[in-house]
C-alpha positions in Angstrom: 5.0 -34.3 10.7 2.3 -33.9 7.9 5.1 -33.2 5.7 7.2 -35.8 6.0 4.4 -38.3 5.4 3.2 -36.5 2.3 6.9 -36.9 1.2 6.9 -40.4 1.9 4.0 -41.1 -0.8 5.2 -39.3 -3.5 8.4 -41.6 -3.5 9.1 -41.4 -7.2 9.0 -37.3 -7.0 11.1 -37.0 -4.1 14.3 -35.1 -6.3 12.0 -32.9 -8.2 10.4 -31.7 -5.1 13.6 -31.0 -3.5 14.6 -29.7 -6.8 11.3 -27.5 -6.7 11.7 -26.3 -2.3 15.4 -25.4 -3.4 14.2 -23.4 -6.8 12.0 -20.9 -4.6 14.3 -20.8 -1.6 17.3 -19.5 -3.8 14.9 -17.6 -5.5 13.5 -16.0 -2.6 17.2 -15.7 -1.2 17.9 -13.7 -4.4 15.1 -11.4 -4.2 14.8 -10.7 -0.4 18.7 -11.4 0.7 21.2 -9.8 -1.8 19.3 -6.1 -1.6 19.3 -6.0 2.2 23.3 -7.4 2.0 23.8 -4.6 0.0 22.7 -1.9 1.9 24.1 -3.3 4.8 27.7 -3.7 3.2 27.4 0.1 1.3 26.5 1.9 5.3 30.2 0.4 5.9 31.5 1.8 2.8 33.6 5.2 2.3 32.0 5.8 -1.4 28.2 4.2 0.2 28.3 1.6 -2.4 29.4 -2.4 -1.8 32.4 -2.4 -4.4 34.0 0.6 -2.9 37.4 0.0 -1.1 37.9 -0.1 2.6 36.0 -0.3 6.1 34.8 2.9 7.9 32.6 3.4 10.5 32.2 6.9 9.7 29.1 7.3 8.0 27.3 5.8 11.3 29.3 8.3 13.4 28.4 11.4 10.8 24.9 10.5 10.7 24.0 9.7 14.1 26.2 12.7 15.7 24.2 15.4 13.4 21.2 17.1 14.7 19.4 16.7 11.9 19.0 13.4 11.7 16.7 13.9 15.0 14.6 16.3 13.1 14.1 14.3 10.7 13.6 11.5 13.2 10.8 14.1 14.9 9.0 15.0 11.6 8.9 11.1 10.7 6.8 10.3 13.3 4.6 12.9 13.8 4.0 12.5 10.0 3.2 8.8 11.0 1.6 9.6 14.3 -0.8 12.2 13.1 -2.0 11.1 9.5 -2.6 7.1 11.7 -5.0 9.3 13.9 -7.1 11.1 11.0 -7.3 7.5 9.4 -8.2 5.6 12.9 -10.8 8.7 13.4 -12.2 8.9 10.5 -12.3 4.6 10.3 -13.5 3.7 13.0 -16.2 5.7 13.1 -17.1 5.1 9.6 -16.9 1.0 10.6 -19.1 1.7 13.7 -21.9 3.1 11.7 -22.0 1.2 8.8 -21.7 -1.8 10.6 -23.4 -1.0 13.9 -26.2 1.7 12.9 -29.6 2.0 10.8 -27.4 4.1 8.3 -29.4 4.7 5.2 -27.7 3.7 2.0 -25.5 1.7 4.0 -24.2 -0.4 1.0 -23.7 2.7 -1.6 -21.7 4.3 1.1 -19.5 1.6 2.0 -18.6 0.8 -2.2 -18.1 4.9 -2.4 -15.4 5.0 0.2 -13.6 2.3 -0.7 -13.5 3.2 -4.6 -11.6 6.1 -3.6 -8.7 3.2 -3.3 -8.5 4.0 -7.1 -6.9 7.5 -6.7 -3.2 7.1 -6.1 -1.5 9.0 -3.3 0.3 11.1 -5.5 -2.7 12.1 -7.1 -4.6 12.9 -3.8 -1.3 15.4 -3.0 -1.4 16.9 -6.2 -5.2 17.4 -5.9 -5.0 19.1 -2.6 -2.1 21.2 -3.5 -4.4 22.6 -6.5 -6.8 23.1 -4.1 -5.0 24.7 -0.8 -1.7 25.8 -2.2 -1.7 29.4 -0.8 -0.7 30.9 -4.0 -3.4 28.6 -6.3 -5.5 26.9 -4.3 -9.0 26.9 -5.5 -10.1 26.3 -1.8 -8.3 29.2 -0.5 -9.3 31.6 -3.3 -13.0 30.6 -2.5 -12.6 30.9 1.3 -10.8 34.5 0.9 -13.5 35.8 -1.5 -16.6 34.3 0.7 -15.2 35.9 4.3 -13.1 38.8 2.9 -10.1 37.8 3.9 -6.3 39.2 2.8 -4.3 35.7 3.5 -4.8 31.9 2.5 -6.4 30.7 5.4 -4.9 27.3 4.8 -1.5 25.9 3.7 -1.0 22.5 2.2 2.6 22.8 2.5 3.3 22.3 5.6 3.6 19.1 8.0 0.1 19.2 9.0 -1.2 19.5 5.4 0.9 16.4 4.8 -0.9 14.8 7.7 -4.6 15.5 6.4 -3.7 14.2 2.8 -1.7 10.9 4.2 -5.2 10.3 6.5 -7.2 11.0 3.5 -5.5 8.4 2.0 -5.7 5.7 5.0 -9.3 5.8 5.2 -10.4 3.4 3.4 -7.9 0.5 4.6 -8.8 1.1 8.0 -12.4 0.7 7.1 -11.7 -2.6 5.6 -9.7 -3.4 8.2 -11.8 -2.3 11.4 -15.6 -3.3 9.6 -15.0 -7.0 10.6 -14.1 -6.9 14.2 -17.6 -4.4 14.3 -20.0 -6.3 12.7 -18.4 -9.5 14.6 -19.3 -8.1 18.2 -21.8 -10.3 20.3 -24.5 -7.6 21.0 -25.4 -9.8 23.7 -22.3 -8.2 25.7 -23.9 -4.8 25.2 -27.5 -5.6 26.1 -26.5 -7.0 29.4 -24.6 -4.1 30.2 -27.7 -1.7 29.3 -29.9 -4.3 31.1 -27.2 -4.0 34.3 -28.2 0.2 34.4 -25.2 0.7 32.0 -24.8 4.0 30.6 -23.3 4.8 27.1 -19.8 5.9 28.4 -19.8 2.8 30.7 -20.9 0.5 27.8 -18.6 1.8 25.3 -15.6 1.9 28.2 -16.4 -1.7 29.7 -17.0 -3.7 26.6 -16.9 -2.3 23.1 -13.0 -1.1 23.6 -11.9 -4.0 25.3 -13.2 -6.3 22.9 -12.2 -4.0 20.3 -8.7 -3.1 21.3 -6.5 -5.7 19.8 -8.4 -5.3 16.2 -7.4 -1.4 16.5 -4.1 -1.4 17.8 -3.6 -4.0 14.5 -5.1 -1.3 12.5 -2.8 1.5 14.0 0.5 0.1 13.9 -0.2 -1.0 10.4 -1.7 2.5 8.9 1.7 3.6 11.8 4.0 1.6 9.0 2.3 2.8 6.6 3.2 6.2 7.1 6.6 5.6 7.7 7.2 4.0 4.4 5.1 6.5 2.2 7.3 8.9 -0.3 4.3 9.9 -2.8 2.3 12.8 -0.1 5.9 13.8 1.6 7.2 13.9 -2.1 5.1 16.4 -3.3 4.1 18.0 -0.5 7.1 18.5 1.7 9.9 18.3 -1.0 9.5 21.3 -2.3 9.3 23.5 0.9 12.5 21.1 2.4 9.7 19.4 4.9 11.5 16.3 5.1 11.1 12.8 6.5 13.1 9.9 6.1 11.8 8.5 2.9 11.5 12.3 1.3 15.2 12.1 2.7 16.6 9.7 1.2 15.2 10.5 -2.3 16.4 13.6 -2.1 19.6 12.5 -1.1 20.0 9.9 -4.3 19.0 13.0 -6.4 20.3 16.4 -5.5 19.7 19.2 -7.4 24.0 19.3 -7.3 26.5 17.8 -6.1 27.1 13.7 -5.7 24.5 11.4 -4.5 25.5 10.5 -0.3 25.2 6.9 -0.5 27.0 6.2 2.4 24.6 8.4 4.6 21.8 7.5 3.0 22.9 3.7 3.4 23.5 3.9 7.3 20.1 5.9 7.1 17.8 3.5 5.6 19.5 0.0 7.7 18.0 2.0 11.1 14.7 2.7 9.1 14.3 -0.7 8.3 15.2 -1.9 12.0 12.6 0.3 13.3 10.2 -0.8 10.8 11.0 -4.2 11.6 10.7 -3.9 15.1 7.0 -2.1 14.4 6.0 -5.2 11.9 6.8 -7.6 14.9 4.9 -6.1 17.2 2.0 -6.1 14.5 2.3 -9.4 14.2 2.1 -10.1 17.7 -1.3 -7.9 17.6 -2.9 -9.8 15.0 -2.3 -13.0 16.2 -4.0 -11.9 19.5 -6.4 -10.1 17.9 -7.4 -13.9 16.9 -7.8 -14.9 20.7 -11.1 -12.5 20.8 -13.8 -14.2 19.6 -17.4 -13.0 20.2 -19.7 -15.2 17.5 -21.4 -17.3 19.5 -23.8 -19.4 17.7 -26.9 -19.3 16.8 -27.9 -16.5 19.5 -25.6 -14.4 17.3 -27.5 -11.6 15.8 -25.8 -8.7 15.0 -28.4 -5.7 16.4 -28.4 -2.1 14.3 -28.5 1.1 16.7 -31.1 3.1 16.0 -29.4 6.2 15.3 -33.1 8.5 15.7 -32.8 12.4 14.7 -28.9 12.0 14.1 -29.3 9.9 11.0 -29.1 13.3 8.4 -26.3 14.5 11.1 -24.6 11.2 9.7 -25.4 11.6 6.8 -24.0 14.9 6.4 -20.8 13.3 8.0 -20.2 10.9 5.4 -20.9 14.0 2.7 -18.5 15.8 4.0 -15.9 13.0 3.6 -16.5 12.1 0.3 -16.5 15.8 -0.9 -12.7 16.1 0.8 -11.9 12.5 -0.8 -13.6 12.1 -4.0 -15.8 15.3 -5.2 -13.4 18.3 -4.6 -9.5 16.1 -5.5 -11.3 14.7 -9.0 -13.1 18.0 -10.0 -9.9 20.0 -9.8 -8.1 17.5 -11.3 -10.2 17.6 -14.5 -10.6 20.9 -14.4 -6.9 21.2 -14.3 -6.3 18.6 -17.3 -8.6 20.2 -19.9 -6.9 23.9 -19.4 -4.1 24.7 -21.7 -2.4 26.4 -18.6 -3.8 26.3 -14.7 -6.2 28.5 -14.1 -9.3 29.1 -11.5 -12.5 27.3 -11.6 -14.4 30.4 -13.2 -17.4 30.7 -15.7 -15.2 32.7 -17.9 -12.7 30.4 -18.2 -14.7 27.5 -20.0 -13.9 29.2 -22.8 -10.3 27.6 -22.4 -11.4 24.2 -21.6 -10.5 21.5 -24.7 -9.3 18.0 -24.9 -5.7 18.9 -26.2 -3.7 17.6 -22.9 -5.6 14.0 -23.5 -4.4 13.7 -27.5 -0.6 13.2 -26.1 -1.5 9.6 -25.1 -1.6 9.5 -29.0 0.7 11.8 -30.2 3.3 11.5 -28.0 6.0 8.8 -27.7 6.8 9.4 -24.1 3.7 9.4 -23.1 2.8 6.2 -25.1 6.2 4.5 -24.1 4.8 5.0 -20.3 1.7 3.9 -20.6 2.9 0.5 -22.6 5.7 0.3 -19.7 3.3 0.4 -16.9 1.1 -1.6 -18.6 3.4 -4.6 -19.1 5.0 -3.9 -15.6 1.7 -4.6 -14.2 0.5 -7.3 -15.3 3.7 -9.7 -15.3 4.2 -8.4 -11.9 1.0 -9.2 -10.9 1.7 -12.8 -12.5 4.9 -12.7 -10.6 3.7 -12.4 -7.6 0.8 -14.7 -7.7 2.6 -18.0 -8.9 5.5 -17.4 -6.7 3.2 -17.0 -3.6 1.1 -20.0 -4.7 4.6 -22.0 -4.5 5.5 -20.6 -1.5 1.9 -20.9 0.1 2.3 -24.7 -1.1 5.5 -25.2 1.0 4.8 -23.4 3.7 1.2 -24.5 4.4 1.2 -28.3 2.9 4.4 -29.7 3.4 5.2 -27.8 6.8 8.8 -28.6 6.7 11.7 -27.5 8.8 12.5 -25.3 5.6 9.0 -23.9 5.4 9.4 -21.0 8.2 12.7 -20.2 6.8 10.8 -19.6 3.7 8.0 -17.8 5.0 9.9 -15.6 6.9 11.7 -14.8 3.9 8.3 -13.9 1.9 7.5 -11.9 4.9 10.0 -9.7 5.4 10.1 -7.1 2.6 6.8 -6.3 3.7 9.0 -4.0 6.3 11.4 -2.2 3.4 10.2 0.8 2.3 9.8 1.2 -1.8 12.5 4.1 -1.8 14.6 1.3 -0.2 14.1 -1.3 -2.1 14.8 0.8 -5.2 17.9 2.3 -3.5 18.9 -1.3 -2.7 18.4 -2.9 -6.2 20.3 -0.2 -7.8 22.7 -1.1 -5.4 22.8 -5.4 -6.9 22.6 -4.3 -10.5 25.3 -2.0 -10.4 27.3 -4.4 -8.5 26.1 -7.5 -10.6 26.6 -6.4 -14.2 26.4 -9.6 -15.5 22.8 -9.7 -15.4 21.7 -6.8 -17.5 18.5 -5.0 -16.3 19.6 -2.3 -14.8 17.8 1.0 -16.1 15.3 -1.3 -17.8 11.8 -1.7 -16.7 12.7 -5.2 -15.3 14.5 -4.1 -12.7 11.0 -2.0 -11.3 9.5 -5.8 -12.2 12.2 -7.3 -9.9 11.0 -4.4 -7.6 7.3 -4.6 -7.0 7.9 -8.7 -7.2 10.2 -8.8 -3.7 8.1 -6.1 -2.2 4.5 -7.8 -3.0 5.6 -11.0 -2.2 4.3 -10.5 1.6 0.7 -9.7 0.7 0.1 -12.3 -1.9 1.8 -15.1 0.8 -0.5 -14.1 3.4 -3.9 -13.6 0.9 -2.8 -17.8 -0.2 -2.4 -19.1 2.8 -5.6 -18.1 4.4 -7.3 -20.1 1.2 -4.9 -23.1 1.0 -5.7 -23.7 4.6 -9.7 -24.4 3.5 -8.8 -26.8 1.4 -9.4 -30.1 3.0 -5.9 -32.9 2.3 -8.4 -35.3 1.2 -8.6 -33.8 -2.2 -4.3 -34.7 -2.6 -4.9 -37.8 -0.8 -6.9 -39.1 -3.4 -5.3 -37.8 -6.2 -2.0 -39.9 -4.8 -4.3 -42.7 -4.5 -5.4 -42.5 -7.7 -1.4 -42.5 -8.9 -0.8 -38.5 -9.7 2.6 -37.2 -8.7 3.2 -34.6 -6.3 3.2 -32.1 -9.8 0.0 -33.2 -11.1 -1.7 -32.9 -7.9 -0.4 -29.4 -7.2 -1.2 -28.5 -11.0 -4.9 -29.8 -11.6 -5.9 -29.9 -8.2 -4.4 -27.3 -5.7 -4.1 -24.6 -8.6 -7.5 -24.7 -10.1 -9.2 -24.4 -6.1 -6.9 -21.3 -5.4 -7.7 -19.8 -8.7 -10.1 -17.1 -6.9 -7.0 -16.3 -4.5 -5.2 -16.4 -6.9 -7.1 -13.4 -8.9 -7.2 -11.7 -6.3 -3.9 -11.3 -5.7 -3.3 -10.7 -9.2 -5.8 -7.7 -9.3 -4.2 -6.4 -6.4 -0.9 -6.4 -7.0 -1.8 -5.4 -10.5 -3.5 -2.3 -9.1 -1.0 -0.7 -7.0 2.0 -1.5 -9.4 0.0 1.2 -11.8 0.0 3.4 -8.8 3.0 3.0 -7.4 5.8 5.9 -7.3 8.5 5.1 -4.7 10.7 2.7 -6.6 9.9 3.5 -9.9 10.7 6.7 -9.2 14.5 5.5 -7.5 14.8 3.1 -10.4 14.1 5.5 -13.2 15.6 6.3 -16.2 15.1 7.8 -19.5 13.9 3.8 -20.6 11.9 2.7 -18.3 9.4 5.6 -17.2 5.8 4.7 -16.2 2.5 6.7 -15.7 3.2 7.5 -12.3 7.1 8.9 -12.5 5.8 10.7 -15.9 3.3 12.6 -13.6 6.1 13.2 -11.1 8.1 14.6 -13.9 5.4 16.8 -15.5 4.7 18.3 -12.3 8.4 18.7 -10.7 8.6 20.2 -14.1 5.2 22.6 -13.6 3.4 21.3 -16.1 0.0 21.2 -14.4 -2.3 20.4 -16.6 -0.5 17.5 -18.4 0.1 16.1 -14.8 -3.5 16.3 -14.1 -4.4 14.7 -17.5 -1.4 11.7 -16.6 -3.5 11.6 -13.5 -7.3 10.9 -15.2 -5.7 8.5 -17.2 -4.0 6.5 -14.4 -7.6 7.2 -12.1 -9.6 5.2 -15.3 -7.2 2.8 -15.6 -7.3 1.6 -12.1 -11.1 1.9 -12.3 -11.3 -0.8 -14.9 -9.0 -2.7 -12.8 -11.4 -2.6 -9.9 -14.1 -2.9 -12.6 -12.5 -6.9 -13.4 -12.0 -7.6 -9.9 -15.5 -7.2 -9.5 -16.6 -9.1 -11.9 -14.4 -11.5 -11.3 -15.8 -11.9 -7.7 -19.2 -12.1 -8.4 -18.2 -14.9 -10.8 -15.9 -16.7 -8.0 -18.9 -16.7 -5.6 -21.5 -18.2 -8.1 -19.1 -20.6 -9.2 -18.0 -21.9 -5.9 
């Protein structure tokens, strides 16, 4: 094997790489193994948590026997099922004409919809409640005024508004993921079906969705996971009218209004959740990899050829306006509205009168406020550098050494990708209050530990895909030349990967501002961030502070996106 021979010539670092492959193993063990023990030993539990006495099968009986959990089960995945179709809709035929058409402004477009990446989920919800909340929805108030009407003609709380927000929110990550296998067809395929008296229907039925189909049912069952794992739309959305799925479930659960947490249900609860999203990852693995099978660049006769989209190009246009307004224009408008009024109030002439910047001066005035932003701040960015060194070791072992080890080790990396964040935080407060000895628990480090396991999958798969360019020549004549296995992997592997490497960094860096799920389980009166201070603020009905929490956290990740730019452009000219 390529591994054991690369072994064989770094004979006088043979222990320290042993010493190394064992480090991240126990490591990964640590991170990935104990919480998923845990929660597996707590569903067998009476009390729901591992150091309780005795052996009971009762909570799997309990939960299982109660019609509710089948509601719940329903609501799940037509939550799933319906917010995968607005983002499949709406992403594939954004892909199709960005990639396919003589769309004007094709570029501008492209960069608009995928900045909206930079509004969180939670702020999208709270948005869209501001704006279609039938009590204060700006939306609704308009709509009633303009048409005469006595009622809201929409509802945001309700499953379906849940749907529409979650899609919202998919959009642009089907886009990324869908634009390549577009822009990748052979138009050859489609001319000789025109040529052959073709029609549209025929050509699109014959040969774009066959070729197509693996690359969307990979985008599907992801955006599918996706909204099976998601607690920030159903959290603010359908908490508060008791429109619950199982990750809104299991929150509300841990925290009840009264009455003691049911860890034992929720435990038996979350070990099906993460079989079924198991079994769903598998089967999007198995889609990817055949997604690889269909290959249509050919060559040099490969020329990708734009549709001509004739008098439908404003009809387009107008299509992609109307997106960004529901995305970007109408979510951010009310949102700032919202954060410079002293109390919520309708977007009216005669109430600019109220507008002042006395919701922003608590980032400097108050310590909660500045104890959250210096949390999330630090939370970020050694998360980020968690999460990119361990992957590059892991990427190291996995794709250079190829050892019988290596898959164990991959697999490991792989498989939090498929536990919820509400279950990873329910887990690790399930270690830390079982292993005491090591002291983190209601700290920001546990959230660290936290976003660490559960990015672990991304940044793995981002390294591989560039350690794999890089030719074995480069190690084999740094051994030659008498560097250890540690010098080669420091001064040569690193400094290649370094654009990976960023990239990951930003990344990771980027949603661990955003994200709410396990901060939100983990958190305590130490260890608050941005996005569980917005929570708080608004659970609390403080409107306009939540919507100021929310600018802030929209700029921030702006900058972010800002670097990785930057940082790009620089990659590219450098390399």
């Amino acid at each position: 094997m390529p591994g054991s021979s690369l072994l064989r010539k770094f004979t006088s670092g043979q222990w320290s790489m042993q010493l190394f492959i064992g480090a991240i193993l126990l490591l990964l063990l640590y991170l990935v193994g104990s919480p998923l023990i845990c929660l597996l030993v707590s569903s067998f539990r009476p009390g729901g948590l591992p150091l309780d006495p005795g052996w009971t099968f009762a909570n799997y009986i309990e939960t299982y026997t109660s019609a509710y959990t089948y509601r719940l089960l329903w609501n799940s995945l037509l939550f799933s099922l319906g917010s995968s179709a607005v983002a499949l809709f709406l992403g594939t035929s954004f892909a199709w004409f960005l990639e396919r058409t003589d769309v004007p402004f094709r570029g501008l477009i492209k960069g608009v919809i995928l900045s909206t990446m930079a509004i969180p989920p939670i702020i999208l919800a709270v948005s869209w409640v501001l704006l279609l909340s039938p009590k204060i929805g700006f939306l609704n108030h308009l709509l009633m005024q303009w048409f005469g009407l006595s009622a809201s003609p929409f509802n945001v709380y309700s499953l379906w508004g849940m749907i529409f927000v979650q899609g919202l929110a998919l959009v642009p990550t089907t886009l990324l993921m869908l634009a390549p296998a577009f822009r990748n067809m052979d138009p050859n395929l489609e001319e000789a079906a025109l040529t052959s008296g073709a029609g549209m229907f025929t050509l699109v039925r014959t040969i774009v969705l066959p070729i197509l189909l693996p690359a969307l049912l990979s985008a599907a069952i992801f955006v599918f996971i996706v909204g099976l794992v998601v607690f920030d739309i159903p959290g603010i959305i359908g908490l508060p009218v008791r429109i619950m799925v199982f990750s809104s479930e299991i929150y509300f659960a841990t925290h009840p209004p009264s009455g003691l947490a049911q860890y034992g249900a929720v435990s038996t609860l979350a070990m099906s959740y993460i079989a079924f999203t198991f079994a769903t990852m598998v089967l999007y693995h198995r889609m990817t990899q055949r997604a690889q099978q269909f290959t249509t660049i050919t060559g040099k006769g490969f020329r990708p050829r734009a549709f001509r989209l004739g008098r439908w190009k404003s009809a387009v246009v107008a299509y992609f306006l109307f997106y960004f307004f529901l995305a970007i224009v109408a979510p951010l408008g009310i949102l700032i509205w919202t954060s410079l009024l002293p109390y919520y109030n309708r977007v009216s002439v005669a109430n600019f009168s109220l507008l002042s910047l006395d919701n922003y001066r608590i980032f400097f005035t108050n310590r909660k406020v500045i104890l959250a932003l210096t949390n999330t701040l630090i939370v970020a960015f050694v998360s980020a550098m968690g999460v990119s060194l361990l992957s590059f070791a892991i990427s190291w072992i996995v794709v250079r050494l190829r050892l019988r080890i290596s898959k164990v080790i991959d697999t490991l990396a792989f498989l939090p990708l498929g536990i919820p964040h509400v279950l990873m935080g329910l887990a690790l407060i399930y270690v830390y209050l079982t292993v005491r000895f090591v002291p983190i628990y209601g700290t920001i480090w546990i959230i660290v530990v936290a976003y660490v396991t559960h990015y672990i999958a991304f940044g793995t798969r981002t390294i591989n895909g560039a350690m794999v360019q890089v030719h074995r020549e480069l190690e084999e004549a740094s051994q030659v030349s008498g560097a250890s296995w540690l010098q080669t992997f420091a001064k040569i592997i690193f400094p290649l990967l370094i654009p990976a490497i960023a990239s990951v960094w930003i990344w990771v860096g980027g949603h661990a501002m955003r994200e709410l799920s396990a901060a939100l389980m983990l958190a305590s009166g130490r260890n608050i961030l941005l996005s569980t201070l917005l929570w708080g603020f608004w659970e609390g009905g403080d409107m306009p502070v939540a919507a100021a929490v929310g600018v802030v956290l929209i700029t921030l990740l702006i900058l972010l996106i800002g670097v990785a730019l930057l940082l790009s452009r620089r990659s590219r000219l450098r390399y």
